[in-house]
FIMIVEX-860444 format. One record per residue: residue number from 1; residue in one letter; x, y, z of N, C-alpha, C, O, CB in turn. Coordinates in Angstrom, 2 decimals. Atoms other than C-alpha are relative to their C-alpha. Glycine has a CB too. Layout:
# residues N
NUM | A | X | Y | Z | X | Y | Z | X | Y | Z | X | Y | Z | X | Y | Z
...
# end
This chain:
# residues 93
1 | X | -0.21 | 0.45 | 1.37 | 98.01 | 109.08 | 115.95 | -1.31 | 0.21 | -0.76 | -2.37 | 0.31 | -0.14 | 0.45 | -1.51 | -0.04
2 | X | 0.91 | -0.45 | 0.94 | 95.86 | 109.82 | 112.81 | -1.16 | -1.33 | 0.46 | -0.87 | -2.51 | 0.65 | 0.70 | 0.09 | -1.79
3 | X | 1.11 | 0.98 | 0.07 | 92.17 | 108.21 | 113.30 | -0.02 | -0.99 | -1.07 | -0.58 | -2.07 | -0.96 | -1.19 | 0.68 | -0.08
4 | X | 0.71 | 0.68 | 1.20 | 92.10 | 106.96 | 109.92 | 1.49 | -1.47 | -0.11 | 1.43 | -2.20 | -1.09 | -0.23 | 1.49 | -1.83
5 | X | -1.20 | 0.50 | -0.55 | 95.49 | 104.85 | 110.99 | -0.32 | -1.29 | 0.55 | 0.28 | -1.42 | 1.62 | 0.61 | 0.91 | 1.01
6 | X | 0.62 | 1.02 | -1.31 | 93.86 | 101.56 | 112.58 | 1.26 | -0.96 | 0.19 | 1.81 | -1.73 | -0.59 | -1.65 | -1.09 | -0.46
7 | X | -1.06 | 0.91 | -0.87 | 96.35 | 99.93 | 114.58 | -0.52 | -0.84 | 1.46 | -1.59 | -0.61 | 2.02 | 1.23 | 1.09 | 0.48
8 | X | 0.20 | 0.68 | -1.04 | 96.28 | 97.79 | 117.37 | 0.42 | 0.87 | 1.37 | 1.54 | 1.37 | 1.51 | 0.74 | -1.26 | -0.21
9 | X | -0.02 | -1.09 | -1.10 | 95.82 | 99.84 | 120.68 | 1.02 | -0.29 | 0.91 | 1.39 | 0.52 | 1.77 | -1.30 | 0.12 | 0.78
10 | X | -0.78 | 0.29 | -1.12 | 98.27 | 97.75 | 122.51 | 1.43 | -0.15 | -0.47 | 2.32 | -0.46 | 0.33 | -0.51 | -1.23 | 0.73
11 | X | -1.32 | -0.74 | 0.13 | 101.28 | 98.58 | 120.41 | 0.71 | 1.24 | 0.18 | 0.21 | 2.29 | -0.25 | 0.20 | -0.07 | -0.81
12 | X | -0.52 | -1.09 | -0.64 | 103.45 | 100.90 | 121.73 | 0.51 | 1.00 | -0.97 | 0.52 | 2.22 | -0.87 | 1.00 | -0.41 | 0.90
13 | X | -0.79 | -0.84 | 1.44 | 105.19 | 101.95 | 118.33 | -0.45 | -0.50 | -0.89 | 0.40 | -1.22 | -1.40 | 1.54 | -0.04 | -0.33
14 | X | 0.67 | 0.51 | 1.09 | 102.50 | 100.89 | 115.47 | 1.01 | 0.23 | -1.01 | 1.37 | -0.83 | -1.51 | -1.37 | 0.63 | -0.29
15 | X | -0.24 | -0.38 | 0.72 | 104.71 | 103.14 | 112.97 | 1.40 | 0.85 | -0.05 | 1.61 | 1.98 | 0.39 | -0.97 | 0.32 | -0.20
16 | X | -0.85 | -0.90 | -0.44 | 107.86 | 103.97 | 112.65 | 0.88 | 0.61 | -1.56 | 1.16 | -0.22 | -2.43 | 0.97 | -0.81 | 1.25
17 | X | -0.79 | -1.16 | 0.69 | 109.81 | 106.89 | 110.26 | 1.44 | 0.11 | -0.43 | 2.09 | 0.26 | 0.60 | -0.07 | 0.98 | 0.78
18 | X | -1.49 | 0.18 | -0.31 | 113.53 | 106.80 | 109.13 | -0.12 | 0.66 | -1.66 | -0.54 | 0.16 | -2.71 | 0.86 | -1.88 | 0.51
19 | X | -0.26 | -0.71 | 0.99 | 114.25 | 109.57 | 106.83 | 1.31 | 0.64 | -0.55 | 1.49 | 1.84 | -0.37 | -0.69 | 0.74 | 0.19
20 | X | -0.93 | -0.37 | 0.15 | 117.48 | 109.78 | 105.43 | 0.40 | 0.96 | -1.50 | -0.06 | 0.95 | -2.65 | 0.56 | -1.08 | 0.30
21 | X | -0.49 | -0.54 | 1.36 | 119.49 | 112.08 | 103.28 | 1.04 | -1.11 | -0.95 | 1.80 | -1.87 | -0.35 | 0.90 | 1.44 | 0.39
22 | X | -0.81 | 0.97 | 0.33 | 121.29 | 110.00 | 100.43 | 0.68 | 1.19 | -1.16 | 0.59 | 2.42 | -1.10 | -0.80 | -1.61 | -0.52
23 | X | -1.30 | -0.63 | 1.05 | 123.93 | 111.02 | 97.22 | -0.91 | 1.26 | -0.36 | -2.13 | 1.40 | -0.23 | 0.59 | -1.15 | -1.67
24 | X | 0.80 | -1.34 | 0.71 | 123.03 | 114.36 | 95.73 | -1.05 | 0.58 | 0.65 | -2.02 | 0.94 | -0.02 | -0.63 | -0.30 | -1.29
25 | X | 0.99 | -0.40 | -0.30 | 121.02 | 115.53 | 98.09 | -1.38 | -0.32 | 0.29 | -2.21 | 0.21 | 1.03 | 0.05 | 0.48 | -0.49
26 | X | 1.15 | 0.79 | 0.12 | 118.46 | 113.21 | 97.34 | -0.60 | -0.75 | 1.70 | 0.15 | -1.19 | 2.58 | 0.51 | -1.21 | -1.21
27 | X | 0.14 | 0.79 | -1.34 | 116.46 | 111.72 | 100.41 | -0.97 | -1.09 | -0.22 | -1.91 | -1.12 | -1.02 | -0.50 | 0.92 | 1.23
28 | X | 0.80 | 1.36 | -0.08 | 115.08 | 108.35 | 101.13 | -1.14 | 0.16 | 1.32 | -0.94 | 0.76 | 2.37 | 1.22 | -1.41 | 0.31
29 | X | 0.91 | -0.05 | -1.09 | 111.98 | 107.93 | 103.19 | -0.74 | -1.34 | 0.08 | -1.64 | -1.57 | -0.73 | -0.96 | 1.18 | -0.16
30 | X | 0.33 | 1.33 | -0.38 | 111.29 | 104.25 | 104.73 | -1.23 | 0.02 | 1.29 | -1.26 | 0.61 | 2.37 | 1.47 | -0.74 | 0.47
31 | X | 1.37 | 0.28 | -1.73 | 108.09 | 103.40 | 107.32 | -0.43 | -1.54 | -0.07 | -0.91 | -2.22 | -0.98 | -2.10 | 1.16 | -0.14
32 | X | 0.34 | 1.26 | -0.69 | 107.57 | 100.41 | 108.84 | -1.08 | -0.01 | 0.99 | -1.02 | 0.78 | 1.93 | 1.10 | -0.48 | 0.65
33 | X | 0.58 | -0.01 | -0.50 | 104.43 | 99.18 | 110.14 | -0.65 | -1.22 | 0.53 | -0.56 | -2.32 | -0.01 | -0.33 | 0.69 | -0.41
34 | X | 0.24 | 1.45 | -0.35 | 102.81 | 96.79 | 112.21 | -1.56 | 0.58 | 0.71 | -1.78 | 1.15 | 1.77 | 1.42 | -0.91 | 1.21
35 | X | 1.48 | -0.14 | -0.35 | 98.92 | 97.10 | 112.22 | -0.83 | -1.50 | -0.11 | -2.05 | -1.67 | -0.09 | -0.68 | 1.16 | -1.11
36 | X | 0.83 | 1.29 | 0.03 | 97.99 | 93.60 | 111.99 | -0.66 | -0.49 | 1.22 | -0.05 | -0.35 | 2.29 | 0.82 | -1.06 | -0.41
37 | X | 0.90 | 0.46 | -1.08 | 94.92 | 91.94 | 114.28 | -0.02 | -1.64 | -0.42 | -0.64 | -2.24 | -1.30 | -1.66 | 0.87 | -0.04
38 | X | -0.26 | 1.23 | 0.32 | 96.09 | 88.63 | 114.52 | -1.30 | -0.85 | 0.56 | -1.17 | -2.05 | 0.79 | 1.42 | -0.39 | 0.56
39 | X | 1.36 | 0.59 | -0.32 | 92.31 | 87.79 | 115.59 | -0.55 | -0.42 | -1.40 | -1.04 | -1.55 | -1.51 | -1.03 | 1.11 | 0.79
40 | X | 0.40 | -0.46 | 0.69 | 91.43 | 88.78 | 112.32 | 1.01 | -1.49 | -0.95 | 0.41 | -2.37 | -1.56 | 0.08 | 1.68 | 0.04
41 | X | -1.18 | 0.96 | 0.82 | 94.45 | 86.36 | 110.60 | -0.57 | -1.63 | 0.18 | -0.76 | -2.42 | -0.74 | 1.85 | 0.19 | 0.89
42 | X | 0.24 | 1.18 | -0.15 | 93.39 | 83.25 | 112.77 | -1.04 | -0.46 | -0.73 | -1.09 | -1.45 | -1.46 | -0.10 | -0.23 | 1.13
43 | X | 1.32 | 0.11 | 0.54 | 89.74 | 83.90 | 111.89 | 0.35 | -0.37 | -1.65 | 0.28 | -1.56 | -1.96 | -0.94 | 1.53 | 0.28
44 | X | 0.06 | 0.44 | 1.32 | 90.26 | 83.66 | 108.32 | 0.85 | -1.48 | -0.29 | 0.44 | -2.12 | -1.26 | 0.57 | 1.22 | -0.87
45 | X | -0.34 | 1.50 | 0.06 | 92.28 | 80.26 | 108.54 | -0.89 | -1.28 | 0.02 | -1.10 | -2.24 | -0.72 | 0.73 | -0.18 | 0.99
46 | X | 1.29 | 0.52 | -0.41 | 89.66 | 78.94 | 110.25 | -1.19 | -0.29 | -1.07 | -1.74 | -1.37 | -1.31 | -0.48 | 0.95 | 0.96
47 | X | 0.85 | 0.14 | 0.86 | 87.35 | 80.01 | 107.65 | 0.19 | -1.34 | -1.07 | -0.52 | -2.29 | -1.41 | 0.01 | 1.26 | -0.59
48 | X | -0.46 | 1.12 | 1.30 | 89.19 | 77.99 | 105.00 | 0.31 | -1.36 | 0.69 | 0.54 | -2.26 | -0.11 | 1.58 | 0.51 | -0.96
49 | X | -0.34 | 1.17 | -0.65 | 89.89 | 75.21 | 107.32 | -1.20 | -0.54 | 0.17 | -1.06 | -1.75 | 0.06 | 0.76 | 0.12 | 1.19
50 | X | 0.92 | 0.10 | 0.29 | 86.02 | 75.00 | 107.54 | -0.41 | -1.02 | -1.12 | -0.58 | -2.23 | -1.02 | -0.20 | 1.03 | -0.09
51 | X | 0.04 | 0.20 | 1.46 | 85.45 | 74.71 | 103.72 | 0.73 | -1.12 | -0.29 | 0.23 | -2.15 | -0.74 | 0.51 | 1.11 | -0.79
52 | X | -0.28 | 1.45 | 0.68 | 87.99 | 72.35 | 103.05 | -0.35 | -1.34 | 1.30 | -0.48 | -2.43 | 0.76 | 1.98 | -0.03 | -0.59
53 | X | 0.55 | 1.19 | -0.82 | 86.98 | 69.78 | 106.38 | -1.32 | -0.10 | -0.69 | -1.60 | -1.17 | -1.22 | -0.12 | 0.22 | 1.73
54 | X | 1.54 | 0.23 | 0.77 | 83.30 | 70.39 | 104.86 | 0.29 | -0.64 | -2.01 | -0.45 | -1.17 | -2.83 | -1.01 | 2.14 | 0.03
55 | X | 0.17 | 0.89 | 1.75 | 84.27 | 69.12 | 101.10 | 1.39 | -1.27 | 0.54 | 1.75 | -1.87 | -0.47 | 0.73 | 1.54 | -2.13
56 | X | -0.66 | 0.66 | -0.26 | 86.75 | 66.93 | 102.60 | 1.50 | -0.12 | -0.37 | 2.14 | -1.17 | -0.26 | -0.60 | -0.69 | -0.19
57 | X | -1.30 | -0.40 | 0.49 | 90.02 | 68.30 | 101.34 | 0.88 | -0.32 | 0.46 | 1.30 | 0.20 | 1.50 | 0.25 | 1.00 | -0.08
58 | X | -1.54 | 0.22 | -0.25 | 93.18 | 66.57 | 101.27 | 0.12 | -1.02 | 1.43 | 1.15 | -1.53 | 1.87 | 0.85 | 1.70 | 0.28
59 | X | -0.33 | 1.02 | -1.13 | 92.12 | 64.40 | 104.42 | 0.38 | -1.12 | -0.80 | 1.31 | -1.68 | -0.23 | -1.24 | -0.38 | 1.07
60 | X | -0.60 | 1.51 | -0.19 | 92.83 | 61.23 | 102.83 | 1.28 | -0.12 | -0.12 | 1.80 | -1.09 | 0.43 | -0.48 | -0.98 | -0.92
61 | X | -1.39 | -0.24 | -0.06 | 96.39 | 62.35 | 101.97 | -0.04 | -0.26 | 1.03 | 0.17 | -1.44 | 1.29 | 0.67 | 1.12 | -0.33
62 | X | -0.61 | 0.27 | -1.56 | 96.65 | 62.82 | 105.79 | -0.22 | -1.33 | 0.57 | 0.57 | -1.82 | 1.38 | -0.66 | 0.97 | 1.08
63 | X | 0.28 | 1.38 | -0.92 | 94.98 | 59.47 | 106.81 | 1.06 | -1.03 | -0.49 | 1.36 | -1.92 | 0.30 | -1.68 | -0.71 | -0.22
64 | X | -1.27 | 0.54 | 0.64 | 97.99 | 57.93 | 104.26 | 0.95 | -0.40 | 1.60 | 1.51 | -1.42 | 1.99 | 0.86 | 1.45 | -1.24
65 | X | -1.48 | -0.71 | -0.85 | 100.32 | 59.05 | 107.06 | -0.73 | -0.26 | 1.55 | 0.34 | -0.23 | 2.15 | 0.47 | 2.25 | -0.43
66 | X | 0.36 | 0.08 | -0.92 | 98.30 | 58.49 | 110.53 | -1.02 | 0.98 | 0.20 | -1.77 | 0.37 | 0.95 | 0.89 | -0.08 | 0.67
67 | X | 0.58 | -0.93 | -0.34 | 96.20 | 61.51 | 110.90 | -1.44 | -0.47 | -0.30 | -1.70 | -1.26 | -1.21 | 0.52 | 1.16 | -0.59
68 | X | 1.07 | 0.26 | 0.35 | 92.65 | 61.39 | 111.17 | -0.81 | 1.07 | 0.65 | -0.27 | 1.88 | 1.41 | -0.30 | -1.29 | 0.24
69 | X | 0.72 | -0.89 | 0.42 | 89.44 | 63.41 | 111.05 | 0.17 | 0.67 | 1.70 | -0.05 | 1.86 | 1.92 | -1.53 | -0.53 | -0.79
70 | X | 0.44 | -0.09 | -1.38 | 89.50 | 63.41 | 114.98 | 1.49 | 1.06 | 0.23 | 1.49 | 1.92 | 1.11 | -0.22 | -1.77 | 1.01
71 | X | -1.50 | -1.09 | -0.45 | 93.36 | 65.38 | 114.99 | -0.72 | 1.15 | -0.67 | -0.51 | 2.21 | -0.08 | 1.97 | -0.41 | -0.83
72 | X | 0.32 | -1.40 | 0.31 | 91.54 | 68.03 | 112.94 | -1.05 | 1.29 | 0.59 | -1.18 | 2.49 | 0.38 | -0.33 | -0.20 | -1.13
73 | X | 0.78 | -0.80 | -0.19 | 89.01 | 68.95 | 114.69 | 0.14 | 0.51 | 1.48 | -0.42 | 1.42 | 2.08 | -1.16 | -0.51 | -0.40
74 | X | -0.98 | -0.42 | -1.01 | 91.13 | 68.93 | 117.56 | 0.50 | 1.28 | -0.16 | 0.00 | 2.26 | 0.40 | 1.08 | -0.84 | 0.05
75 | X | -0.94 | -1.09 | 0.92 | 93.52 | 71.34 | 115.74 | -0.78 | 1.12 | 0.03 | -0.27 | 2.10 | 0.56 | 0.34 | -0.39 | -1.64
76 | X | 0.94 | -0.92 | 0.16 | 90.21 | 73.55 | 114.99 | -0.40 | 0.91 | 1.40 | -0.51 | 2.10 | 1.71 | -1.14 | -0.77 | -0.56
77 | X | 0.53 | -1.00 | -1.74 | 89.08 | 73.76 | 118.95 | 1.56 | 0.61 | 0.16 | 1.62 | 1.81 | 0.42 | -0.64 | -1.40 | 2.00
78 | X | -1.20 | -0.70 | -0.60 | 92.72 | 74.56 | 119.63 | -0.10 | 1.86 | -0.73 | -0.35 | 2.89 | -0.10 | 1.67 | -1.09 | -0.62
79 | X | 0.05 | -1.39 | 0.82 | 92.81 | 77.69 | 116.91 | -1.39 | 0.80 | 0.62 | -1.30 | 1.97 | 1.01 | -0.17 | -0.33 | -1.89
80 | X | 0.82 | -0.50 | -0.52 | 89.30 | 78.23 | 118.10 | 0.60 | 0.61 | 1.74 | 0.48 | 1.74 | 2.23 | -1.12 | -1.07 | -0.17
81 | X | -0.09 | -0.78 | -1.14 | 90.44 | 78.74 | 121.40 | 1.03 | 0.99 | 0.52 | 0.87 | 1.74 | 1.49 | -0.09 | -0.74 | 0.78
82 | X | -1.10 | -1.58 | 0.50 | 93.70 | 81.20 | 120.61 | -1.11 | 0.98 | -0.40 | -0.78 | 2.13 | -0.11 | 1.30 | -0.23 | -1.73
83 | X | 0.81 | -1.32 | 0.37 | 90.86 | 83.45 | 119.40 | -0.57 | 0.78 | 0.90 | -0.77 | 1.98 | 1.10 | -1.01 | -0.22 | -0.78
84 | X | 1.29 | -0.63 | -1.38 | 88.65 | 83.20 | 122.48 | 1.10 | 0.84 | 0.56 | 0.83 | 2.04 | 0.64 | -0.85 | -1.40 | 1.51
85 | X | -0.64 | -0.37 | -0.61 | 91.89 | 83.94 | 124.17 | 0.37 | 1.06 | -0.46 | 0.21 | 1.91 | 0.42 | 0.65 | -0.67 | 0.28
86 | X | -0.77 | -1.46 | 0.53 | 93.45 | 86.93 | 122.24 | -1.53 | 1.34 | 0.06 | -1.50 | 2.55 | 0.29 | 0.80 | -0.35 | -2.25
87 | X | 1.05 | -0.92 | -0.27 | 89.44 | 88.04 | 122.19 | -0.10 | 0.58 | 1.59 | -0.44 | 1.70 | 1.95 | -1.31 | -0.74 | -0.42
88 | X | -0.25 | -0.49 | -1.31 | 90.00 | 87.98 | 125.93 | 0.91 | 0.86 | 0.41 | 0.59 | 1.63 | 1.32 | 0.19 | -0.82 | 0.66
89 | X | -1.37 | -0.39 | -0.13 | 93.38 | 89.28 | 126.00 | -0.81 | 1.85 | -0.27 | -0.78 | 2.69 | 0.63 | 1.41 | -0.94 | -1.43
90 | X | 0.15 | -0.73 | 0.43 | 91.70 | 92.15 | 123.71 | -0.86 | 0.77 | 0.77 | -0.60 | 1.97 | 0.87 | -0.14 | -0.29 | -0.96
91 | X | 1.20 | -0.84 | -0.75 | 88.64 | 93.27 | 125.81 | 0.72 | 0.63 | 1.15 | 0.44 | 1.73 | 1.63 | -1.35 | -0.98 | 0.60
92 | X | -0.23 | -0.43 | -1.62 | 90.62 | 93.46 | 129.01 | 0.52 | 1.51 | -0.09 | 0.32 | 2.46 | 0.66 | 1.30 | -1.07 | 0.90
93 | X | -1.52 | -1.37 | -0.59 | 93.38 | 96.23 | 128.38 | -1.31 | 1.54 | -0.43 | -0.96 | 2.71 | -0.27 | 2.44 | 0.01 | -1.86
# end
């Protein structure tokens, strides 16, 4: 596949083609793709999940309701550690 193409190395079918003829001759041409680095997705959650725990965003809504600062940062190592893992996942293959 084209270099300039960045996909994820461990999909089997990044891109796929479906070129049909339609009325008059006319043809339709559809591609579907799936290049997303869901390392890349978590990471940026994270980021913003950061930012607002650091200005304190919207926790007291949650403490309304039971939640407290200690479920979030819970929540954080968890996401943190889907990353380590998919970073692991990623190095191996």
């Amino acid at each position: 596949m084209n270099n300039g193409y960045h996909h994820v190395h461990w999909n089997p079918s990044p891109l796929n083609i479906l070129l049909e003829k339609c009325i008059d001759n006319e043809q339709s041409l559809t591609v579907c793709s799936n290049r997303s680095n869901i390392i890349s997705i978590f990471g940026n959650v994270l980021e913003k999940v950061y930012l607002m725990k650091e200005a304190g965003g919207y926790l007291s809504w949650y403490e309304r309701y039971g939640c407290k600062l200690e479920d979030f940062e819970e929540s954080i190592d968890s996401v943190q550690q889907i990353i380590a893992d998919y970073y692991e996942l990623y190095s191996s293959r």
